[in-house]
Backbone as a ProteinNet text record, in pm:
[ID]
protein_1_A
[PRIMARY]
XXXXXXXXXXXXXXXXXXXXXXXXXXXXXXXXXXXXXXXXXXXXXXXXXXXXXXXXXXXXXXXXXXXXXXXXXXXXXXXXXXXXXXXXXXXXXXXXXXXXXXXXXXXXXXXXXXXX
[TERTIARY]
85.5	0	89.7	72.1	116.5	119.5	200.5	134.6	46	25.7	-112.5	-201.3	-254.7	-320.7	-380.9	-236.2	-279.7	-353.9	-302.9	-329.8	-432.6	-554.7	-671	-754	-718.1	-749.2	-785.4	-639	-680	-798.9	-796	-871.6	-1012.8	-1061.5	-1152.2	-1235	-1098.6	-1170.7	-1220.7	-1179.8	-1169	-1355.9	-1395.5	-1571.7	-1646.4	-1556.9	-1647.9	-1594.6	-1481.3	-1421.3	-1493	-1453.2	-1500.5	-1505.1	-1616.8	-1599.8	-1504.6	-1424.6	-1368.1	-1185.2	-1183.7	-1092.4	-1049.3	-1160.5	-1169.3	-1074.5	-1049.8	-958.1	-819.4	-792.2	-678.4	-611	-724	-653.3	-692.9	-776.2	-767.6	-633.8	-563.6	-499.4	-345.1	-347.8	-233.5	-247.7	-335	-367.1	-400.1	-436.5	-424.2	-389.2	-329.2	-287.6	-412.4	-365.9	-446.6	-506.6	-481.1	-554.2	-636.3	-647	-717.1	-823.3	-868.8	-955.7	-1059.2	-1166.7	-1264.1	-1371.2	-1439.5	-1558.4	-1588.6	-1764.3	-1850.9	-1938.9	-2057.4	-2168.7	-2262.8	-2232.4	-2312.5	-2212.9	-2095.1	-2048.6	-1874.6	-1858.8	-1716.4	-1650	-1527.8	-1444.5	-1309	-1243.6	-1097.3	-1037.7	-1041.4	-951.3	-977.4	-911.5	-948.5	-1078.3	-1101.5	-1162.1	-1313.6	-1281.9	-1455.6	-1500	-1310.4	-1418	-1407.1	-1354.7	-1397.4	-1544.5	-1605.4	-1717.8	-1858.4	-1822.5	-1880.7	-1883.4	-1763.5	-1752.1	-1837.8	-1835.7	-1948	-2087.6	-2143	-2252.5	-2321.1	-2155.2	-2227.9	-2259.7	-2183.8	-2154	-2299.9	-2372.1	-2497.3	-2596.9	-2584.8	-2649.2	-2777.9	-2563.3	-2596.8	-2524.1	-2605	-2543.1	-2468.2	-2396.5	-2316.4	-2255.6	-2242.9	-2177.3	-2054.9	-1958.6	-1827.2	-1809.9	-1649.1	-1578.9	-1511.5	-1513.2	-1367.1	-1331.8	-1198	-1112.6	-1131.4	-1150.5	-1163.1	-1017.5	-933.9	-863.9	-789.9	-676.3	-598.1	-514.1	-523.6	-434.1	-317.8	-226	-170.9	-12	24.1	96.3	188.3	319.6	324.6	265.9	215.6	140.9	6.2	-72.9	-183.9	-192.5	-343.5	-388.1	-563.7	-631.1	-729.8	-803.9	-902.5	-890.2	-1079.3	-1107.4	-1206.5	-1272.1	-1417.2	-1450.5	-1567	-1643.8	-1791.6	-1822.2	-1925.8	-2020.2	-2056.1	-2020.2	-2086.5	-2239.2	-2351.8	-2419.1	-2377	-2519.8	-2455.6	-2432	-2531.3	-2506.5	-2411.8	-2323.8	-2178.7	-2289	-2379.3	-2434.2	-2405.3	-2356.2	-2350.4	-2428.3	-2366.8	-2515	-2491	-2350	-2361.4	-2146.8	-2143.4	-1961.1	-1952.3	-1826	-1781.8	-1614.8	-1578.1	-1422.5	-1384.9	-1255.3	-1226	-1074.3	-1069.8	-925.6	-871.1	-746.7	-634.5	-526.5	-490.5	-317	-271.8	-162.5	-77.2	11.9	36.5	152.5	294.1	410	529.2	521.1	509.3	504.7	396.5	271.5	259.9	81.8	59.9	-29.8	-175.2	-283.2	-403	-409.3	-392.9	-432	-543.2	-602.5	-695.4	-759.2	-924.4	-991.8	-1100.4	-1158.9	-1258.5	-1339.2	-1464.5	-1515.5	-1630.4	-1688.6	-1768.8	-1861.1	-1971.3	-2087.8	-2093	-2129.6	-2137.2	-2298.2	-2340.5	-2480.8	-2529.6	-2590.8	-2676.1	-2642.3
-118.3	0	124.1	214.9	334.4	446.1	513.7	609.4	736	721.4	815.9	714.5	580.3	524.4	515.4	464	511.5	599.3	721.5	839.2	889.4	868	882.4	745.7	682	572.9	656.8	700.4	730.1	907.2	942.4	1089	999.2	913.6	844.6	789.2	728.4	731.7	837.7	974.5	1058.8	1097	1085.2	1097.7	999.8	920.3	823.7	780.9	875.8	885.8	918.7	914.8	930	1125	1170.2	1345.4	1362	1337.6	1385	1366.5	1255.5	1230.4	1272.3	1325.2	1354.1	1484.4	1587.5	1693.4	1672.2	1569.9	1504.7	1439.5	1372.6	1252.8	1347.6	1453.5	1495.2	1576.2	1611.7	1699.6	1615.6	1498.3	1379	1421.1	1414.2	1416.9	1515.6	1654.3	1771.6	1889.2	1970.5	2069	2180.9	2283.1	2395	2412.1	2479.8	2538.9	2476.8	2379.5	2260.9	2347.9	2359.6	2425.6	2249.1	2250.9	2117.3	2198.4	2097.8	2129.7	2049.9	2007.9	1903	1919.1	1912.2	2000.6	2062.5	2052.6	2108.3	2176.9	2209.3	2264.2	2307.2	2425.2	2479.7	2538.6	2453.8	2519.4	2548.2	2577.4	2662.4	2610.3	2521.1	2479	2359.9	2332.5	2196.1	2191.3	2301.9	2281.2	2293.4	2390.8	2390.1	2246.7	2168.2	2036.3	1949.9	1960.9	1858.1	1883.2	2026.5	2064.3	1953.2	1993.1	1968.5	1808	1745.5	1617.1	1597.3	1594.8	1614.1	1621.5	1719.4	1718.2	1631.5	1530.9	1434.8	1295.3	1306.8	1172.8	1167.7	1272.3	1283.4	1244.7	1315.5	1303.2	1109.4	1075.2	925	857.1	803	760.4	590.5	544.6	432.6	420.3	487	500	514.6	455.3	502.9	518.9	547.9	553.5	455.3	378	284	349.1	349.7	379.8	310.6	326.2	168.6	203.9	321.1	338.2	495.8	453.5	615.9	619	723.4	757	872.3	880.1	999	1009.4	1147.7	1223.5	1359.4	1380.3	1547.7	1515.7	1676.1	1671.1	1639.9	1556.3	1541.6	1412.8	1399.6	1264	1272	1126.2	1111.1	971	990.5	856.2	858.7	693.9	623.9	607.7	659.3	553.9	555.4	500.7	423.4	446.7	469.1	531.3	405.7	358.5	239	283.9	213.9	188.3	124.5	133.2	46.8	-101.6	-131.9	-308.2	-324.2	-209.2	-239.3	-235.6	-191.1	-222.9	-34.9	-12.7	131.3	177.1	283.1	397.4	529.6	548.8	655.9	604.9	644.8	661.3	783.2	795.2	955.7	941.4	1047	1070.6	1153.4	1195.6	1341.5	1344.8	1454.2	1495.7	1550.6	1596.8	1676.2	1715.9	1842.8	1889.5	1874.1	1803.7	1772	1892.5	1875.6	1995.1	1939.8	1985.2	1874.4	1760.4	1791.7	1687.7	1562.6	1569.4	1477.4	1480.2	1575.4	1621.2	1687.2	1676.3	1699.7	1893.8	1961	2088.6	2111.3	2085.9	2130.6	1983.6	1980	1867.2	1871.6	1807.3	1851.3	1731.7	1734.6	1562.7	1591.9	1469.9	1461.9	1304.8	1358.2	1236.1	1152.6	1082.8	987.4	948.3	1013.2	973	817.2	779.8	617.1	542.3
0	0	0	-113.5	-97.8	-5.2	36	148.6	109.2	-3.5	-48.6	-24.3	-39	-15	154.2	178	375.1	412.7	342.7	394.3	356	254.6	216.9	340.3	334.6	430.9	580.3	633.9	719	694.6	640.2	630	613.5	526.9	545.5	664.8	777	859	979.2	939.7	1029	995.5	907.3	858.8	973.9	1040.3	1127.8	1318.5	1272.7	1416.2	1514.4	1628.9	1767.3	1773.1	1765.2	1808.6	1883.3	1974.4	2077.5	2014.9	1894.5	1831.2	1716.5	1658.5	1504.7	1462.9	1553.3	1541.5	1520.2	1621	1621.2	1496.4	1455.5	1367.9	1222.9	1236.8	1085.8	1059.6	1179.1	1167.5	1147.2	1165.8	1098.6	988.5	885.9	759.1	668.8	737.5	680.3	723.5	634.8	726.3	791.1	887.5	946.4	858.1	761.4	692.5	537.6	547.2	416	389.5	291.7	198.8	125.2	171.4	114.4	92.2	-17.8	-15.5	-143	-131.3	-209.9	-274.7	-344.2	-392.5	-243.3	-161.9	-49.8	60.7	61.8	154	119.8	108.6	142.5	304	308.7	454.3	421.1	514.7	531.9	609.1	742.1	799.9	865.9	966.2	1048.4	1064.2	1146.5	1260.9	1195.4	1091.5	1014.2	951.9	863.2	810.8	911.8	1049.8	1187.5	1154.4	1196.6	1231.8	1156	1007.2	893.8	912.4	934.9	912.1	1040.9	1158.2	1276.1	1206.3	1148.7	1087.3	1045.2	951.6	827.4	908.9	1024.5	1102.6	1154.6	1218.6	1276.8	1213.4	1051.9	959.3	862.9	939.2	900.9	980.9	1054.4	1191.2	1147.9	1158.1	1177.9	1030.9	926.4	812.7	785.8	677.3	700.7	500.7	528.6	399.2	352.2	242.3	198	86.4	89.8	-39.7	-111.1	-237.4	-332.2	-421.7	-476.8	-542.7	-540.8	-553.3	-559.2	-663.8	-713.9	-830.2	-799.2	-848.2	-768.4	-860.4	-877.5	-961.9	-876.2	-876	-840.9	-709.2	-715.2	-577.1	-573.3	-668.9	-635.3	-622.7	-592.7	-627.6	-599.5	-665.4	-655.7	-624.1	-543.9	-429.9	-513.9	-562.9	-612.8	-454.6	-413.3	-254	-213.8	-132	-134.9	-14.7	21.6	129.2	150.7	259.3	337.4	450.1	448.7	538.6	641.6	763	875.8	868.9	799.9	696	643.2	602.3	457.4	329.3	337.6	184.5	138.9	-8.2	-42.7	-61.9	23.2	33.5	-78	-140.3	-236.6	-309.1	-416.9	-437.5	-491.3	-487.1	-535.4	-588.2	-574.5	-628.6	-557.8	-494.9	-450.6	-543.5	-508.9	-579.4	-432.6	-438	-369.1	-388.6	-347.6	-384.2	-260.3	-253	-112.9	-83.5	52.9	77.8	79.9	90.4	64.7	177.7	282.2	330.2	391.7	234.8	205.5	253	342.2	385.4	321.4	308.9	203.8	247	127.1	141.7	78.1	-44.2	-87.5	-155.1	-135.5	-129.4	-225.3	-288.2	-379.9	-381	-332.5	-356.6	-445.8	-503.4	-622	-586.6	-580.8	-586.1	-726.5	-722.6	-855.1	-895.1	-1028	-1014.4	-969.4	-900.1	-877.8	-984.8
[MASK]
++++++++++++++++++++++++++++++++++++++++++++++++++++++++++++++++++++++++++++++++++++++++++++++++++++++++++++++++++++

């Protein structure tokens, strides 16, 4: 496994982390100031896509992320990944993109739903 792979892995699981943890471990994986956003929401730093990611966790309670695929170039890359239900059955896939910072870290995030 690549460490762009890991490392979408772990940002993945930060969408399903423990609230009290989720600051922490997003902040392994991106820097202060990460710039995300999806067809429903733009932020600027940790603490807004902690916030946001809080939101989505509420939103859909026992859901997570799997990576299914990463591609990755330079400083970017782009991670293939699937919205799990609380069953494991998919509940939506998408794509995100990202530009890394040198050390390796997600600065800017872009995710994309996939029609049904």
């Amino acid at each position: 496994m690549s460490d762009t792979q890991r490392l979408w892995n772990d940002y993945a699981a930060c969408w399903s982390a423990d609230p009290a943890d989720r600051l922490a471990a997003l902040g392994a994986v991106a820097v202060d100031g990460v710039a995300y956003r999806d067809p429903g929401a733009e932020v600027g730093s940790l603490t807004e896509l902690a916030a946001y990611m809080t939101g989505f966790a509420a939103a859909f309670p026992g859901h997570r992320f799997r990576i299914d695929e990463v591609l990755e170039h330079h400083d970017r890359s782009l991670a293939r990944w699937t919205q799990l239900g609380e069953q494991g059955e998919t509940a939506s896939t998408g794509i995100s993109t990202a530009r890394h910072q040198e050390d390796g870290r997600l600065a800017d995030i872009t995710g994309f739903f996939l029609p049904a």
